[in-house]
KOLNU-442015 format. One record per residue: residue in three letters; x, y, z of N, C-alpha, C, O in turn. Coordinates in steps of 0.02 Angstrom, whole numbers, plus 32768, in hexadecimal, padded with zeros to 4 digits. Layout:
% KOLNU-442015
AlaXYZXYZXYZXYZ
...
***
This chain:
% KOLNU-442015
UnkCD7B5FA08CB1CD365F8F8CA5CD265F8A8C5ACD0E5F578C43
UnkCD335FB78C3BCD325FB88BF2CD595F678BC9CD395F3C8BAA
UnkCDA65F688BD9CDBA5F3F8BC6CDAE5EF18BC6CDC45EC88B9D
UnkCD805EE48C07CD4C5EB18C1FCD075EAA8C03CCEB5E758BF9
UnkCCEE5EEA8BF5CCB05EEE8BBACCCB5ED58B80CCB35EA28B67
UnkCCFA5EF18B68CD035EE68B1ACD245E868B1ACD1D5E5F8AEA
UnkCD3E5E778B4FCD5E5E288B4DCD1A5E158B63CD105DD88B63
UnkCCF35E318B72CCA85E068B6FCC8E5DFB8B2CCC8C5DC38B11
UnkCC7E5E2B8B13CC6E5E2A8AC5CC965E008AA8CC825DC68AA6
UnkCCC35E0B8A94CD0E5DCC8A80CCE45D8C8A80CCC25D6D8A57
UnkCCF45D868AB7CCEA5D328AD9CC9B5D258AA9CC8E5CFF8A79
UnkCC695D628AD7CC1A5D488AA0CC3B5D428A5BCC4D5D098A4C
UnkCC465D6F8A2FCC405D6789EACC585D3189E0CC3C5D1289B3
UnkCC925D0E8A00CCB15CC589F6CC8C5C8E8A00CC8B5C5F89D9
UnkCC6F5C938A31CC2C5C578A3ECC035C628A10CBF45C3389EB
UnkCBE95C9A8A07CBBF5C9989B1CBD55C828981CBB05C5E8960
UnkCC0E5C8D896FCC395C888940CC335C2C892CCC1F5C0D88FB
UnkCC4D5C1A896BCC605BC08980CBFF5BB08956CBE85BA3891E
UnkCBE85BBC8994CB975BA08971CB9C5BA48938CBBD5B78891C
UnkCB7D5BE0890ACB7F5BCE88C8CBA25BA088ABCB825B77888B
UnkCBEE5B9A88AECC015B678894CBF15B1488B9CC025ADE88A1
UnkCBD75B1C88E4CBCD5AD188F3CB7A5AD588CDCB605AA188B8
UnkCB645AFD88C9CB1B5AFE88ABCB315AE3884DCB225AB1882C
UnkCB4B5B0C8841CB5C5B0887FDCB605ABC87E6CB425A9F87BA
UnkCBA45A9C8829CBCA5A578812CB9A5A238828CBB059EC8817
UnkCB555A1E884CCB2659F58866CAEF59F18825CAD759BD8810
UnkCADD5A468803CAC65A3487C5CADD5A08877CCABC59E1875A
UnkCB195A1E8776CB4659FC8739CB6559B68754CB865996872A
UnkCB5E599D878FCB5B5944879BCB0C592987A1CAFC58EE879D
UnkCADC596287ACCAAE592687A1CA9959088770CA97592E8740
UnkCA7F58B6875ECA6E589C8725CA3D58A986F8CA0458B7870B
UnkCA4D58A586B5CA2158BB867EC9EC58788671C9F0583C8666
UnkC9C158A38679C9715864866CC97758348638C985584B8601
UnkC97157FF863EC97857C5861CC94F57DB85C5C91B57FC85C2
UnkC96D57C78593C94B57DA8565C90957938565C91257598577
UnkC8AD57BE853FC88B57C0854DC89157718518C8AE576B84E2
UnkC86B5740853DC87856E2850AC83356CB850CC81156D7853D
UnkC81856A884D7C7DF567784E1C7D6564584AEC7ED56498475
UnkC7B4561484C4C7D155C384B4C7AB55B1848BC77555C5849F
UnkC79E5586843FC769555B8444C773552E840EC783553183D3
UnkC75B54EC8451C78654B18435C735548283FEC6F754888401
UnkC760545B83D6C75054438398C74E53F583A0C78053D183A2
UnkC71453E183A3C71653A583CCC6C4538483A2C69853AE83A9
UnkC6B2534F8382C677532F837CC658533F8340C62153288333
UnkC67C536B8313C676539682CCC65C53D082EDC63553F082CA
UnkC66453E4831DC64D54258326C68854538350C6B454418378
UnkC6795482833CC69554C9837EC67154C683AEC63354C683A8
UnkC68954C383DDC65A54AF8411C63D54E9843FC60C54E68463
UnkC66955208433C64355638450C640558583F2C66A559C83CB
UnkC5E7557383EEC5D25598838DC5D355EB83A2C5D2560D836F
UnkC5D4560A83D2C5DD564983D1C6135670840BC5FC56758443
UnkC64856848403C67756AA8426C66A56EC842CC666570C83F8
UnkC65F57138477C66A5750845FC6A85772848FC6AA576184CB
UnkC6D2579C8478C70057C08485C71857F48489C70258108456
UnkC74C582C84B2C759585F849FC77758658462C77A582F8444
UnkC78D58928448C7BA58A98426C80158A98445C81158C58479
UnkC830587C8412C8735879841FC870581B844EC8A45813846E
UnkC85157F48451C84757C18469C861578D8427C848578E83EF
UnkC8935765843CC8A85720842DC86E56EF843BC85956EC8475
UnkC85056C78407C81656988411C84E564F83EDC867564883B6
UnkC84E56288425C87B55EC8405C84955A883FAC82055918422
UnkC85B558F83B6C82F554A83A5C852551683AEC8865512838C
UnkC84254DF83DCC86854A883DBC826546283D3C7EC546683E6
UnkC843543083B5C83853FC8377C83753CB83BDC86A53B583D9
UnkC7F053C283D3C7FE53898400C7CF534983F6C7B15327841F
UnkC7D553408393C7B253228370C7EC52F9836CC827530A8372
UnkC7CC52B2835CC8065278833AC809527A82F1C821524D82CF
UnkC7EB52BB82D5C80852D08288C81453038279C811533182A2
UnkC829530E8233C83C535D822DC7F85393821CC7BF53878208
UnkC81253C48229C7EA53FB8231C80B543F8214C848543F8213
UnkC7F0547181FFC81354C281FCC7E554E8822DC7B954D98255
UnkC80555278214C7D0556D8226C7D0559881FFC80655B381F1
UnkC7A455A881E8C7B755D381A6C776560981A8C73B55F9819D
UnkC791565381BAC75B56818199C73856918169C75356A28134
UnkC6F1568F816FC6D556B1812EC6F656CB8105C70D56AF80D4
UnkC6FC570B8117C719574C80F0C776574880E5C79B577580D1
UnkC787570B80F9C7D856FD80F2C7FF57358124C834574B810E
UnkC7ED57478158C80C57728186C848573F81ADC87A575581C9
UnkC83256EA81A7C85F56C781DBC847568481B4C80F566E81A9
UnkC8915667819FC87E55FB8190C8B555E381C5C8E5560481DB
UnkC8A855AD81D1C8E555938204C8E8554E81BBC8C655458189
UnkC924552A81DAC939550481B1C8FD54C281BFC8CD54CE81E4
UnkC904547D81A0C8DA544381C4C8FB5422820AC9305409821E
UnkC8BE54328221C8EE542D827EC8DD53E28289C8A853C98275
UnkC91653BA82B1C90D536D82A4C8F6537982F2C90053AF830C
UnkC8D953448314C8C653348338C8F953528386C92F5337838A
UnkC8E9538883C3C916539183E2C93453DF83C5C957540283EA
UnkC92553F28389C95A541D8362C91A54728379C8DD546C837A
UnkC93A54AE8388C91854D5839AC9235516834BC949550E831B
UnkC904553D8354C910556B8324C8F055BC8351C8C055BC8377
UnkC91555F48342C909561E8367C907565D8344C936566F8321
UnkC8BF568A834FC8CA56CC8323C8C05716835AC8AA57168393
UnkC8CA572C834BC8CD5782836AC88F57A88352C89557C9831E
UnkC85257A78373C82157E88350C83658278372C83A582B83AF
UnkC84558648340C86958A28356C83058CA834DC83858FE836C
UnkC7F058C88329C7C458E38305C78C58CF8319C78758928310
UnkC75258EE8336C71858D28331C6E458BF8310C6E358E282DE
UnkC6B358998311C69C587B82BCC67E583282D5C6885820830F
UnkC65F581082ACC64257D882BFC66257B0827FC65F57C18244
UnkC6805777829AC6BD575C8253C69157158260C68C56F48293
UnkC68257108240C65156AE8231C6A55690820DC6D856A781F2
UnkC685564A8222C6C956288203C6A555DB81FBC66855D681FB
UnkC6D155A381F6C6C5556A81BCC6F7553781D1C72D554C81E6
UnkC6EE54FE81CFC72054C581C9C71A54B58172C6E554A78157
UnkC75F54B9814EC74E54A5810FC75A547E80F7C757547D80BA
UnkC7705441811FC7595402811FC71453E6811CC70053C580EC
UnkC6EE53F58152C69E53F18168C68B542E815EC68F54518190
UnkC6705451811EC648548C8131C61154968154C5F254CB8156
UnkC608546F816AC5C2545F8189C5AE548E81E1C58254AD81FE
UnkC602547081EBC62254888232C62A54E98228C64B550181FA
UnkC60B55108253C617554B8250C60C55858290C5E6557F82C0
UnkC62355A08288C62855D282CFC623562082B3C61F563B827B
UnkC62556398308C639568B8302C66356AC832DC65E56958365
UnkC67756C3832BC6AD5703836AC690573B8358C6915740831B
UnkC675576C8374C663579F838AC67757C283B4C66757BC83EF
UnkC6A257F0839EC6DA581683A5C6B8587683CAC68B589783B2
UnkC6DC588583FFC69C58CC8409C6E858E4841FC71958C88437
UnkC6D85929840BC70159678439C71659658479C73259968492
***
């Protein structure tokens, strides 16, 4: 009787045992959340979304869907992309929250914001 108790226990702690590790290996395959993206395209001399707002740690990508050239360039010089030709995207990382105004310095005329939050 004893020896049937204790090969009971056995057996449980092993099925416990098994779970956890299938628990463990179901956590460390599931997929990591897409990192956080937002778009805004450059089209007519303008940015066409003049205000972005975002988390913190968000990729905001500019793409040139003007038939001329264009930049992006921050106020405060936190981010310039090169002159993006027509088709050509440029992409920055806000890690920090903050409200960053920016500029085409080609057309200063053209101007925006990303607004960046915790």
């Amino acid at each position: 009787m004893i020896r049937g108790l204790k090969m009971l226990a056995f057996q449980g702690a092993a099925l416990a045992t098994s779970a956890l590790m299938l628990s463990a290996v179901a956590t460390m395959t599931k997929a990591a959340p897409a990192p956080a993206a937002a778009s805004v395209q450059i089209a007519n001399f303008t940015f066409k979304q003049p205000v972005v707002t975002v988390k913190a740690g968000t990729t905001v990508t500019w793409t040139n869907a003007d038939d001329i050239p264009h930049t992006v360039v921050a106020n405060d010089g936190t981010f310039r992309s090169k002159v993006l030709d027509t088709g050509d995207r440029f992409s920055f990382t806000f890690a920090k929250p903050g409200k960053f105004g920016y500029f085409c310095s080609l057309h200063p005329h053209m101007t925006a914001t990303v607004i960046v939050r915790a």
